[in-house]
C-alpha positions in Angstrom: 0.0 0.0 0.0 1.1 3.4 -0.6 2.3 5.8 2.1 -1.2 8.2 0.8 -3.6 5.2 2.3 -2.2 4.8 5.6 -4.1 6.9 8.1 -3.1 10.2 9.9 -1.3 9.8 13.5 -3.1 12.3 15.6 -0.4 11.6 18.2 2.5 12.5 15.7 4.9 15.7 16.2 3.2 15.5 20.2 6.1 13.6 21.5 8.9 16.3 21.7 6.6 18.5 23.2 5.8 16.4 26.0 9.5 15.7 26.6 10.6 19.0 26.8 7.5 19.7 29.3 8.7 16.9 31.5 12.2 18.0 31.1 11.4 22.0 32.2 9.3 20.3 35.4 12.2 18.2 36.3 14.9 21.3 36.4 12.4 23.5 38.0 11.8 20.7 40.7 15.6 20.3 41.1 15.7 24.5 41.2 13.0 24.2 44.2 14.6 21.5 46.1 18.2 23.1 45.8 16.8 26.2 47.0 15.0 24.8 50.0 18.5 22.4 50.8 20.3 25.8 50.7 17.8 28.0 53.3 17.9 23.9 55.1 22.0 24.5 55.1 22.3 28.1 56.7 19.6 27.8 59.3 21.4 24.6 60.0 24.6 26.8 60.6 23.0 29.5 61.5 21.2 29.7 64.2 21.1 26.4 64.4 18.4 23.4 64.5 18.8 23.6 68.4 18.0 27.3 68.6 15.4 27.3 66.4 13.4 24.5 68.6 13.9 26.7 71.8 12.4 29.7 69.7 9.7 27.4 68.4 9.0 26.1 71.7 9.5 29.7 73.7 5.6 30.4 73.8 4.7 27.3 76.0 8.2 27.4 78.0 6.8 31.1 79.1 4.1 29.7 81.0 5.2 26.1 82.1 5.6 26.5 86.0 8.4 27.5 87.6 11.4 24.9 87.6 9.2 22.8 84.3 11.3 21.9 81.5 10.3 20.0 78.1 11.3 16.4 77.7 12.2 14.0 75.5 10.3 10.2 75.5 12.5 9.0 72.5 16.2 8.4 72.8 16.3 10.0 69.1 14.2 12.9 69.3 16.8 15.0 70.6 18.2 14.9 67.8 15.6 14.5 65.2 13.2 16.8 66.3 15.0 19.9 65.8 16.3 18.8 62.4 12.3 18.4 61.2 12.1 22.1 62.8 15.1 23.3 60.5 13.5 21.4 57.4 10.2 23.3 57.8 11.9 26.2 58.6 13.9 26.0 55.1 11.0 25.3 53.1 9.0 28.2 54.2 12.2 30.1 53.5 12.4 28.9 50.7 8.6 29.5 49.5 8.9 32.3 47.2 11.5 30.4 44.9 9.2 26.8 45.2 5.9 28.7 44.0 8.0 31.3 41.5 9.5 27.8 39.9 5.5 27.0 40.1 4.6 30.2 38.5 7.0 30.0 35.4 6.2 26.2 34.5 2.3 27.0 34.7 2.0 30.9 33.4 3.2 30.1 29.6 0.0 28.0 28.6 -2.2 30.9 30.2 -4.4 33.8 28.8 -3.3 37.2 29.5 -6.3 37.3 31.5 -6.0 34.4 33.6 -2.4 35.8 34.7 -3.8 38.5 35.7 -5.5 36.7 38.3 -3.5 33.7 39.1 -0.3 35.9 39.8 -1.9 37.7 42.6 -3.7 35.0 43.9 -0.2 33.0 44.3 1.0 36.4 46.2 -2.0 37.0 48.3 -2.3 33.1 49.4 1.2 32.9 50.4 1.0 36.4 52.5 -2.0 35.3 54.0 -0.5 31.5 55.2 2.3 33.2 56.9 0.3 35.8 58.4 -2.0 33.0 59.6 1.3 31.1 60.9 2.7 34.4 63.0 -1.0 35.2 64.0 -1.0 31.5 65.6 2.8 32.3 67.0 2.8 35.7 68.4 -0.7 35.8 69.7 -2.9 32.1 70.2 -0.3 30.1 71.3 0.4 32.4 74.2 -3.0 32.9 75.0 -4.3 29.5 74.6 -0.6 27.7 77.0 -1.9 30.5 79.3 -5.3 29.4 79.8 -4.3 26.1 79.7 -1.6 26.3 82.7 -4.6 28.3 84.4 -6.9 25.2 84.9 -3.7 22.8 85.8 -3.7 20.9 89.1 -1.4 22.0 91.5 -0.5 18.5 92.4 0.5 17.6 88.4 4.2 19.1 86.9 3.5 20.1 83.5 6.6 18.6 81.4 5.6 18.4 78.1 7.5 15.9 75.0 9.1 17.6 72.6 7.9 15.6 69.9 4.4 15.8 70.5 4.7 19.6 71.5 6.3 19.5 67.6 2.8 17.5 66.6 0.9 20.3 67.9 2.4 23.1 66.1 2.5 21.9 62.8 -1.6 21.5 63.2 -2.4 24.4 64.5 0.0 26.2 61.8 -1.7 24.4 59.1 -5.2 25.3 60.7 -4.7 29.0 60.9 -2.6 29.0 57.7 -5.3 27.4 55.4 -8.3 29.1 57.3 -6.6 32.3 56.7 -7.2 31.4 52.8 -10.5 32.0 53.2 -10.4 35.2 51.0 -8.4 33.3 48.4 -11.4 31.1 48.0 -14.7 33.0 48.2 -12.6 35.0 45.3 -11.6 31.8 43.0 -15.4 30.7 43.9 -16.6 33.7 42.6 -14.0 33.6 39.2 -14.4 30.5 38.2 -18.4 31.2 38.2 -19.4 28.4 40.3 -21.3 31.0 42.4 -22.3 34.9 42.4 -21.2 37.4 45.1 -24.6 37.8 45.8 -25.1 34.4 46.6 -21.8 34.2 48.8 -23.5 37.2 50.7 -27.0 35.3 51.3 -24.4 32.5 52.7 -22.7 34.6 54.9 -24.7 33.4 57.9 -24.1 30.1 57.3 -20.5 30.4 57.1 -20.6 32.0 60.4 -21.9 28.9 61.8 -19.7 26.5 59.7 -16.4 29.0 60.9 -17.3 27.8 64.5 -17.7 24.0 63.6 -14.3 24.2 61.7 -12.7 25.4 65.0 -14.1 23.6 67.3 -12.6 20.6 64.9 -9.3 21.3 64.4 -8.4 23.5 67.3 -7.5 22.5 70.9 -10.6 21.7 73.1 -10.7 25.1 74.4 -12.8 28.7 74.0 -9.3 30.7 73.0 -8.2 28.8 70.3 -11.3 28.2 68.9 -12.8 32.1 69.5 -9.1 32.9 67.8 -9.8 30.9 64.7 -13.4 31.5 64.0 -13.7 35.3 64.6 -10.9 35.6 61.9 -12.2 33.5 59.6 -15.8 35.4 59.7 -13.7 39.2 59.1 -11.8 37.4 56.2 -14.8 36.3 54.1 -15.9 39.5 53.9 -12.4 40.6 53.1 -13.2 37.9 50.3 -16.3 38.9 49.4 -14.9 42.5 48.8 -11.3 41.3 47.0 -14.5 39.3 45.0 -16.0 41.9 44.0 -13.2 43.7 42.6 -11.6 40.7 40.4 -14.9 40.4 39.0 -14.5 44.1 38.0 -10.8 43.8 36.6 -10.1 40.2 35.4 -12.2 39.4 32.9 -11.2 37.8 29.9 -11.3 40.0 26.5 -14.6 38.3 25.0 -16.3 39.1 28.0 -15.2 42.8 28.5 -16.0 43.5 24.5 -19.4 41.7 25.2 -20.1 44.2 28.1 -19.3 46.9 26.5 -22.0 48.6 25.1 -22.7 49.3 21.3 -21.7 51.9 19.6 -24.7 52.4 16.8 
């Protein structure tokens, strides 16, 4: 049979393409990873894995009882735990580089209109996780160990592992870090059309009620942490419904702008 009766491979010419793509995600993966070993290396010299556990741990140390240290139920955990502390420590260090490496593989197959609002979406969720994490840092922790402490017998010493103290930070980061993404969602909700503004303001009571369930979930069983968590989370979905309100307004693709605009007779 001639070469003109065999049939056309829709897959043909696709390969090198693919290639390539898996090629770019492997060096930008290698870029992330050397960056986060790198921030890893120079908080391990400097100031050190140990030092950054005491800092980590300084809230509840504050108000342990006179005389209370932290201890240590594994032989290893010395010695491991404070290296996990340094490993976290690099990677959010090392966040802006991980999500720009993010940024550059993803923003070349996007509209000039969806860049406009995926950049500042990348930007605003990452402020808004470590805002959550120094909001849990500087001001629950303290309140939440103090209260805590305040309802301890006096016949029990307080001498908390250091391992599970480690446990307990890295949940209640994570829970004030993603519920502080609230805004980020009401406005990617509202984007992607799968609901109006309006109806995210006829939910707004609800949400009230499902920002206290979420806390008493994930939070300590007690009225600080779980006051700090909800009461935030209700101010920052109206901040979303507001930041809604405006992408709406400025990212909208070019069909739909010309389609708005009115007619010139």
């Amino acid at each position: 049979m001639s070469d003109s009766n065999k049939p056309d491979d829709e897959l043909a010419g696709t390969e090198q393409p693919f290639v390539s793509h898996l090629i770019e995600l492997r060096d930008r993966l290698i870029r992330a990873v050397i960056a986060i070993a790198v921030c890893f290396g120079v908080l391990a010299l400097y100031p050190g894995p140990s030092a950054l556990y005491d800092m980590l741990a300084a809230p509840l140390v504050a108000h342990l009882p006179q005389g209370s240290t932290m201890i240590a139920t594994n032989v290893i955990s010395p010695f491991l735990v404070p290296l996990k502390i340094t490993l976290l420590a690099g990677f959010f260090l090392a966040l802006p580089v991980v999500l720009y490496q993010v940024w550059s593989f993803v923003a070349p197959g996007l509209y000039s209109h969806e860049k406009k609002l995926v950049l500042p979406l990348v930007i605003s969720s990452t402020l808004l996780f470590f805002i959550g994490v120094a909001f849990c840092y500087f001001f629950v922790f303290g309140q939440v160990f103090k209260f805590i402490q305040g309802f301890a017998p006096k016949s029990v010493v307080a001498a908390p592992d250091i391992e599970a103290y480690l446990g307990f930070v890295i949940n209640m980061f994570i829970a004030f870090g993603a519920a502080f993404e609230v805004p980020v969602v009401v406005v990617v909700l509202a984007r992607m059309g799968l609901v109006t503004v309006e109806k995210l303001r006829e939910f707004r009571g609800y949400f009230i009620v499902l920002a206290f369930v979420i806390a008493a979930i994930v939070t300590p069983p007690d009225v600080v942490s779980q006051l700090a968590l909800a009461i935030p989370m209700c101010l920052l979905y109206e901040v979303g419904l507001w930041a809604a309100g405006l992408f709406m307004r400025y990212s909208k693709a070019p069909d739909a702008e010309d389609a708005s605009a009115p007619k010139q007779s």
